[in-house]
Backbone and ligand atoms as CSV (ligand in chain L), in Angstrom:
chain,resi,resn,atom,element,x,y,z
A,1,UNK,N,N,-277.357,-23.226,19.945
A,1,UNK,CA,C,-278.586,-23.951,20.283
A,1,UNK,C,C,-278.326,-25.456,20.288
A,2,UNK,N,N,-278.594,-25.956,21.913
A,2,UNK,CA,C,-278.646,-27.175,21.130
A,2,UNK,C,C,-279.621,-27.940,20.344
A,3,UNK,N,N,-279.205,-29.668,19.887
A,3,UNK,CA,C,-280.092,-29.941,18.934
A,3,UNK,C,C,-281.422,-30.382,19.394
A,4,UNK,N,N,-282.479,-30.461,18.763
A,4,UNK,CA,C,-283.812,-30.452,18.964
A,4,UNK,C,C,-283.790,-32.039,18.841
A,5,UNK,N,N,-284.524,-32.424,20.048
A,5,UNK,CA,C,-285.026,-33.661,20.636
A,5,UNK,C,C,-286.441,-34.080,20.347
A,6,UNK,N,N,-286.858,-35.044,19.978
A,6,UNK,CA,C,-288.267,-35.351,19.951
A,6,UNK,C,C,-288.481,-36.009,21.306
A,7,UNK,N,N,-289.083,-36.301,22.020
A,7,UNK,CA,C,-289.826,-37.452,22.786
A,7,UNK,C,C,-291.034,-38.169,23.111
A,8,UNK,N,N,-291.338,-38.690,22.769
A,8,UNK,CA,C,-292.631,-39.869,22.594
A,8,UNK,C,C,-293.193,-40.269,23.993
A,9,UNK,N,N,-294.023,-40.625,24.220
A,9,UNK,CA,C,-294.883,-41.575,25.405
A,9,UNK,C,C,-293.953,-42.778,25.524
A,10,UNK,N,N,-292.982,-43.383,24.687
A,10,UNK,CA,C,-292.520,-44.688,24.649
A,10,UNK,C,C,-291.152,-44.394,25.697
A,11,UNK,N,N,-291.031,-42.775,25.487
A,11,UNK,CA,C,-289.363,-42.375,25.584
A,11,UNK,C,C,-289.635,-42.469,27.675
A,12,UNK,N,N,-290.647,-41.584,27.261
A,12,UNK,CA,C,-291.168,-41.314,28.897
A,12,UNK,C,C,-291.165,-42.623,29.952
A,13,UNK,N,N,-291.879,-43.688,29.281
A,13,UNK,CA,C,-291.478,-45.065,29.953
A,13,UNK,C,C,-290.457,-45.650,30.514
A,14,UNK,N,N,-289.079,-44.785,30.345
A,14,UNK,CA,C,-287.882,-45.282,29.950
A,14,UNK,C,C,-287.225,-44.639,31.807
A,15,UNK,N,N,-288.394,-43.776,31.911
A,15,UNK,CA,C,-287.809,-43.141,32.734
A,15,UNK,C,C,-288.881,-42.720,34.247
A,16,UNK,N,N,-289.417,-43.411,35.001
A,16,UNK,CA,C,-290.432,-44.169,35.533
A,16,UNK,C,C,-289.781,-44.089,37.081
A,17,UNK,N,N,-288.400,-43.750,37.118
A,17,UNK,CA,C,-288.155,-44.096,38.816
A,17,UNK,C,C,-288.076,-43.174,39.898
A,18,UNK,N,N,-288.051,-43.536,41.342
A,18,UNK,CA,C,-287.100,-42.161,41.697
A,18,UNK,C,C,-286.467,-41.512,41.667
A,19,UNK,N,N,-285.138,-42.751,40.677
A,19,UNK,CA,C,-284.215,-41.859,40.780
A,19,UNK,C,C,-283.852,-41.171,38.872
A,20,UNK,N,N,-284.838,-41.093,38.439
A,20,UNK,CA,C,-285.318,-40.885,37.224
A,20,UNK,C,C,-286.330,-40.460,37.032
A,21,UNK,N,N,-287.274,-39.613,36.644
A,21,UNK,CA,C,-288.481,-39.519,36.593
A,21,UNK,C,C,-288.940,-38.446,35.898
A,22,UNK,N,N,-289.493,-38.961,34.549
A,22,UNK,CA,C,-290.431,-37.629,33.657
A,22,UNK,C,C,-291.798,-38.092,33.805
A,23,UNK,N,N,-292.227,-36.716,33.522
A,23,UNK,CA,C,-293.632,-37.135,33.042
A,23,UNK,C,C,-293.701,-35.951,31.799
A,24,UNK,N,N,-294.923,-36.907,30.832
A,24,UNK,CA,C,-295.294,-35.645,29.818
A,24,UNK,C,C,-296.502,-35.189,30.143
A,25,UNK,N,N,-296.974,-33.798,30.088
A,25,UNK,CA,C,-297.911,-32.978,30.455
A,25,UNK,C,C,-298.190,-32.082,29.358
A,26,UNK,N,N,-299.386,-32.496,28.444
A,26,UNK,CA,C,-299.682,-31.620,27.456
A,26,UNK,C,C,-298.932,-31.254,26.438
A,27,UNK,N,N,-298.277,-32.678,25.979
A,27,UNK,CA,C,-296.785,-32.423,25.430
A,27,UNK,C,C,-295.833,-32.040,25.396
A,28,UNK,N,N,-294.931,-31.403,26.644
A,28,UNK,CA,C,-293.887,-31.504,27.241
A,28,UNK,C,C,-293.462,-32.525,27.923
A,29,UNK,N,N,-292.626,-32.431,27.892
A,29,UNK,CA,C,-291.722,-34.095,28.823
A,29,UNK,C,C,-290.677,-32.876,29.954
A,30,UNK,N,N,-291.621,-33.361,31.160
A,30,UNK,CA,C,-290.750,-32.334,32.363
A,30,UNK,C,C,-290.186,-33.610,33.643
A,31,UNK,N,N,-288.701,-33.267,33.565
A,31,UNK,CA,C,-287.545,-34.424,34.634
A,31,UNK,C,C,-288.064,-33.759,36.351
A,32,UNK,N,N,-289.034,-33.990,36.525
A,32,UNK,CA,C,-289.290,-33.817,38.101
A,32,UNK,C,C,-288.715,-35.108,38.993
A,33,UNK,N,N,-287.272,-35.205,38.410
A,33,UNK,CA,C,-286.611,-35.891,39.412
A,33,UNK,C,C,-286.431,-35.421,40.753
A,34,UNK,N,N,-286.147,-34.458,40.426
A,34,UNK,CA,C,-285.825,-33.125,42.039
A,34,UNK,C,C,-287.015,-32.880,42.821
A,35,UNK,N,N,-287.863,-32.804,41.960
A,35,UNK,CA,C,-289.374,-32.200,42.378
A,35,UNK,C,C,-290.200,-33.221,43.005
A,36,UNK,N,N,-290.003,-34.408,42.820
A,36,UNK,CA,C,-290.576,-35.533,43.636
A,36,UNK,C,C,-290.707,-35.232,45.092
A,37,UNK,N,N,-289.389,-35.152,45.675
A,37,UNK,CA,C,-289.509,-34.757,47.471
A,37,UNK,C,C,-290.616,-33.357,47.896
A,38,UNK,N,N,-290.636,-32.735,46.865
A,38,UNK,CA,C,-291.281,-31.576,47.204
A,38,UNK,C,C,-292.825,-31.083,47.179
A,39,UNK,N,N,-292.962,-32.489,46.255
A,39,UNK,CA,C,-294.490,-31.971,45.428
A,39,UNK,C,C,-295.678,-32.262,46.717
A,40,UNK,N,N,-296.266,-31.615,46.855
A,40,UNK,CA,C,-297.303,-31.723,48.119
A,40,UNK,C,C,-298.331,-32.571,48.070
A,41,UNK,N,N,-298.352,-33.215,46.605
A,41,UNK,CA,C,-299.481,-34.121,46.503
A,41,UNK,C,C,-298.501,-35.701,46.853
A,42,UNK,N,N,-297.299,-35.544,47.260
A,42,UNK,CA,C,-296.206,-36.714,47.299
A,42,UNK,C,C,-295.599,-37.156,46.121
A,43,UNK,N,N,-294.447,-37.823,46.319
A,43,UNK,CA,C,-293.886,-38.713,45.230
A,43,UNK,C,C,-294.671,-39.860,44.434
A,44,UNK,N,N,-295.543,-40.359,45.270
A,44,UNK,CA,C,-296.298,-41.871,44.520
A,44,UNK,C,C,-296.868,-41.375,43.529
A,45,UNK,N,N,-297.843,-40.273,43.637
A,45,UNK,CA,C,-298.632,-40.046,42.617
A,45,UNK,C,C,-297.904,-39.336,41.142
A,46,UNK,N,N,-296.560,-38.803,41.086
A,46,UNK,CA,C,-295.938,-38.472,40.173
A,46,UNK,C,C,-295.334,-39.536,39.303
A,47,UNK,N,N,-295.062,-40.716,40.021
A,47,UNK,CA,C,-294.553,-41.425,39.728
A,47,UNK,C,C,-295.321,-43.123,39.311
A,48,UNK,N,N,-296.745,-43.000,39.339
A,48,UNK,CA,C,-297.417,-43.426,38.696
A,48,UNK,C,C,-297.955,-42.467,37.830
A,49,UNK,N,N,-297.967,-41.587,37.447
A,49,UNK,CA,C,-298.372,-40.495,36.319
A,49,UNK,C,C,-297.668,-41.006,35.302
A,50,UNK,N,N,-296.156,-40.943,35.975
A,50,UNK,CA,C,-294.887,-41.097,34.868
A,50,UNK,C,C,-295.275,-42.682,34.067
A,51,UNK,N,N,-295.444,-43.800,34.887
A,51,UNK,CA,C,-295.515,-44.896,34.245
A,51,UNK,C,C,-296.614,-45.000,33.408
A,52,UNK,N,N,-297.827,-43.929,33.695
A,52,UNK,CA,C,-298.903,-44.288,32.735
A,52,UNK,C,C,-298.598,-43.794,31.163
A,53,UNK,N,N,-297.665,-43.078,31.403
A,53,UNK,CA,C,-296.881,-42.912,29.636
A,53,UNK,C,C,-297.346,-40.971,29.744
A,54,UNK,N,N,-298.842,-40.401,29.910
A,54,UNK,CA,C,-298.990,-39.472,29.652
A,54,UNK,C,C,-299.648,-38.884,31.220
A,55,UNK,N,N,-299.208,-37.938,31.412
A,55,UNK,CA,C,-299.489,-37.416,32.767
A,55,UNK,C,C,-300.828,-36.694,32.597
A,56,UNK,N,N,-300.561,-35.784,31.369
A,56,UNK,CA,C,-301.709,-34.822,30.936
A,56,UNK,C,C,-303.264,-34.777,32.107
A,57,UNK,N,N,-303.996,-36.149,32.105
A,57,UNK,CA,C,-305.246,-36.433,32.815
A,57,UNK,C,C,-304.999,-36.188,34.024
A,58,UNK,N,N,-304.337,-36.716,34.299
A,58,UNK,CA,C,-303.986,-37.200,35.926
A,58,UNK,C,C,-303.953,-35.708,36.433
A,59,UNK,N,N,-302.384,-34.829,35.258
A,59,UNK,CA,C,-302.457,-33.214,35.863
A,59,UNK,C,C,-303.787,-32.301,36.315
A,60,UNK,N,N,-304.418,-32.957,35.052
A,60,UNK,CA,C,-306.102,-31.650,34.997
A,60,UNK,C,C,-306.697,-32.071,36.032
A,61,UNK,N,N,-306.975,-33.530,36.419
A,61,UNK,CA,C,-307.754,-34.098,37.245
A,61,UNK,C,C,-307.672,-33.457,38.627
A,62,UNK,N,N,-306.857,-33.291,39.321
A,62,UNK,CA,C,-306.229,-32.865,40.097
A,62,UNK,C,C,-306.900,-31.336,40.490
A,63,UNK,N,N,-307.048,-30.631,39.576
A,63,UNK,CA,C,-307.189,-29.449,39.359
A,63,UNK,C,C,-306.387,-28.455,40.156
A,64,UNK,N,N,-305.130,-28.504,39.646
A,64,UNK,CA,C,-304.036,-28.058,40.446
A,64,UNK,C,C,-303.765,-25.989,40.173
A,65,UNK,N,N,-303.976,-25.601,40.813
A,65,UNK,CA,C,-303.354,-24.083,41.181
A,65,UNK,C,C,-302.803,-23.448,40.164
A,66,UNK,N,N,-303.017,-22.065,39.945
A,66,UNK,CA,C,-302.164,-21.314,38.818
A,66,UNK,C,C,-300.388,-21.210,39.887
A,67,UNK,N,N,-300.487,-21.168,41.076
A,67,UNK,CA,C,-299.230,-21.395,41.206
A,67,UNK,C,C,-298.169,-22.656,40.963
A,68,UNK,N,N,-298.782,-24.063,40.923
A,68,UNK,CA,C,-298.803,-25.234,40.344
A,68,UNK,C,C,-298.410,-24.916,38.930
A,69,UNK,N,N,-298.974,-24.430,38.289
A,69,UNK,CA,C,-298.573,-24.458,36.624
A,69,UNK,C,C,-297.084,-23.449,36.843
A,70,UNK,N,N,-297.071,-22.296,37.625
A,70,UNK,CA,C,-296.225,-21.798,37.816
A,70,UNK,C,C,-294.925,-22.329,37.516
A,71,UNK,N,N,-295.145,-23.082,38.765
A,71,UNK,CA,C,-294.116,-23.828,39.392
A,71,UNK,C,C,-293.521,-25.236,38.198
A,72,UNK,N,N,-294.223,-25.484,37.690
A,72,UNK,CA,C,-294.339,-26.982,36.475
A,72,UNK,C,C,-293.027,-25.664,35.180
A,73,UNK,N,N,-293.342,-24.949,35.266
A,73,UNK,CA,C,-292.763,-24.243,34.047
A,73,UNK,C,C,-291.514,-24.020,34.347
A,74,UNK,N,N,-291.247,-23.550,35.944
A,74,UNK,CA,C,-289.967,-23.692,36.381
A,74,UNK,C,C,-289.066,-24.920,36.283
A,75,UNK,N,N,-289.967,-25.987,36.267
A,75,UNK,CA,C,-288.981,-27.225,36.044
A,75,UNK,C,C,-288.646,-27.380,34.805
A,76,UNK,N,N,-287.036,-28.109,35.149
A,76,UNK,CA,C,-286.322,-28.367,33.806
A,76,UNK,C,C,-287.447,-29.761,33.108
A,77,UNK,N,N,-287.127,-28.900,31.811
A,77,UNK,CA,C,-288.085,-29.379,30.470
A,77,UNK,C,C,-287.823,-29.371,29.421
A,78,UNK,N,N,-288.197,-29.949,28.110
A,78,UNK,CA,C,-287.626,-30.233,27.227
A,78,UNK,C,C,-289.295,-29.791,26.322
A,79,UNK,N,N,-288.950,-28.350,25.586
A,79,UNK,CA,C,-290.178,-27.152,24.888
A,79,UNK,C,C,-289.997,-27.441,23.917
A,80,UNK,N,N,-291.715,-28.533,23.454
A,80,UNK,CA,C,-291.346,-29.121,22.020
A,80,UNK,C,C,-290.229,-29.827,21.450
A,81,UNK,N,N,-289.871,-30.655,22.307
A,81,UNK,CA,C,-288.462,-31.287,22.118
A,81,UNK,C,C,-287.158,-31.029,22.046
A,82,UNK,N,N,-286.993,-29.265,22.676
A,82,UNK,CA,C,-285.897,-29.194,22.495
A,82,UNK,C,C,-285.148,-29.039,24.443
A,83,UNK,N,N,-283.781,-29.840,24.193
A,83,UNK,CA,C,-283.468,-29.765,25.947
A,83,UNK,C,C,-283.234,-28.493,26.293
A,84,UNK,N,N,-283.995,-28.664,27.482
A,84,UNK,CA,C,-282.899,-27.409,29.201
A,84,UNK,C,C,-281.767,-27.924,29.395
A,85,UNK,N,N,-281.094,-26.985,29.481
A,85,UNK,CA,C,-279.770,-27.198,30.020
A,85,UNK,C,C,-280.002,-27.659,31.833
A,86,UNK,N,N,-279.022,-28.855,31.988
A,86,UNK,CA,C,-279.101,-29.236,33.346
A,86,UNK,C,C,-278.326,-28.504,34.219
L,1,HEM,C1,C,-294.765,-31.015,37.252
L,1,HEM,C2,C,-296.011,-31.334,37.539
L,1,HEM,C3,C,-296.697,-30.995,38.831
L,1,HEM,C4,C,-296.551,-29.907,39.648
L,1,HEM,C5,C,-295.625,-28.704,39.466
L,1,HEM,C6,C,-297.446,-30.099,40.766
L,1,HEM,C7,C,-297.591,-29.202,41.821
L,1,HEM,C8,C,-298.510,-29.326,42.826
L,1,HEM,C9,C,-298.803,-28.309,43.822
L,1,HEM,C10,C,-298.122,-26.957,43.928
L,1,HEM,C11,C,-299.772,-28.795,44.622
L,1,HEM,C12,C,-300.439,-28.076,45.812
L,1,HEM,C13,C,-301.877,-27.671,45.454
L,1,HEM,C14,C,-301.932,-26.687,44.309
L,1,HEM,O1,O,-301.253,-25.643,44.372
L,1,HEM,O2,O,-302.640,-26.976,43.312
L,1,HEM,C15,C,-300.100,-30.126,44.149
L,1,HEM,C16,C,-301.048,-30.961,44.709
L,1,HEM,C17,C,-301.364,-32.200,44.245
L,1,HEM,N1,N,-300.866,-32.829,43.131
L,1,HEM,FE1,FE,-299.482,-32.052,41.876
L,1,HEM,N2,N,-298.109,-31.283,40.614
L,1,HEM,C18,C,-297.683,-31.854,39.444
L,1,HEM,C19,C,-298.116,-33.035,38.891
L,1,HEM,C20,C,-299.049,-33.866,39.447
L,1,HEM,C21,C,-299.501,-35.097,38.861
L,1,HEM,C22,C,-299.055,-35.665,37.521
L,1,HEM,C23,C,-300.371,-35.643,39.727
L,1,HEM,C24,C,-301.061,-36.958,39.494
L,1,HEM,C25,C,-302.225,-37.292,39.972
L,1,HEM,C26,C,-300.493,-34.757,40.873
L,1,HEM,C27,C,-301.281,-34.945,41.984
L,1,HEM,C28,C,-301.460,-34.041,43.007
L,1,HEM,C29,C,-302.387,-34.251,44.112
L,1,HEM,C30,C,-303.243,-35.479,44.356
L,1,HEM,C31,C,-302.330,-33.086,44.880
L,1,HEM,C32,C,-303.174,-32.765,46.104
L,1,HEM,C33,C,-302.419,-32.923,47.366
L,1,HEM,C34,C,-303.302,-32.570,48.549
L,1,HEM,O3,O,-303.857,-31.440,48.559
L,1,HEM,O4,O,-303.437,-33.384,49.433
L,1,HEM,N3,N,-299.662,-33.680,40.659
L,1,HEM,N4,N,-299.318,-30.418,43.063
């Protein structure tokens, strides 16, 4: 196993770009670096999610699809702080 990671709203900041990009969602921290080109709502809006520190609102707001959550679970993530393997 590897070792268990914490990550914070501060950590998430760190990582804000295209060519970088988490967001936390309900306390997960998910790297939709990949997922940017794909997401149907576009890249901008993921990527101001990411800079607002917590995505959480922005996600619900949205009121996005049980295939949406689906799909969010498939991305590499870090469950309660501990990493996915890349
Ligand atoms: C990993 C997280 C996310 C996943 C997997 C995801 C996935 C999706 C999917 C599959 C859709 C198509 C409609 C649906 O099935 O609900 C969608 C639409 C959309 N998403 Fe996301 N989304 C994520 C995060 C976000 C965030 C943080 C925002 C910020 C506001 C956002 C904004 C939107 C918008 C505005 C649309 C509507 C696009 C349209 O219909 O024109 N999404 N998203």
């Amino acid at each position: 196993m590897a070792e268990a990671k914490k990550f914070s709203a501060s950590d998430v900041l760190l990582h804000t770009t295209r060519d970088d990009c988490w967001l936390l969602i309900r306390g997960k921290v998910y790297d939709v670096t990949k997922f940017l080109d794909d997401h149907p709502g576009g890249e901008e809006v993921l990527l101001q999610a990411s800079a607002s520190g917590d995505a959480t609102d922005a996600f619900e707001t949205v009121g996005h699809s049980s295939s949406a959550e689906t799909m969010m679970e498939g991305i590499g993530r870090w469950l309660c702080g501990t990493p996915y393997g890349r």
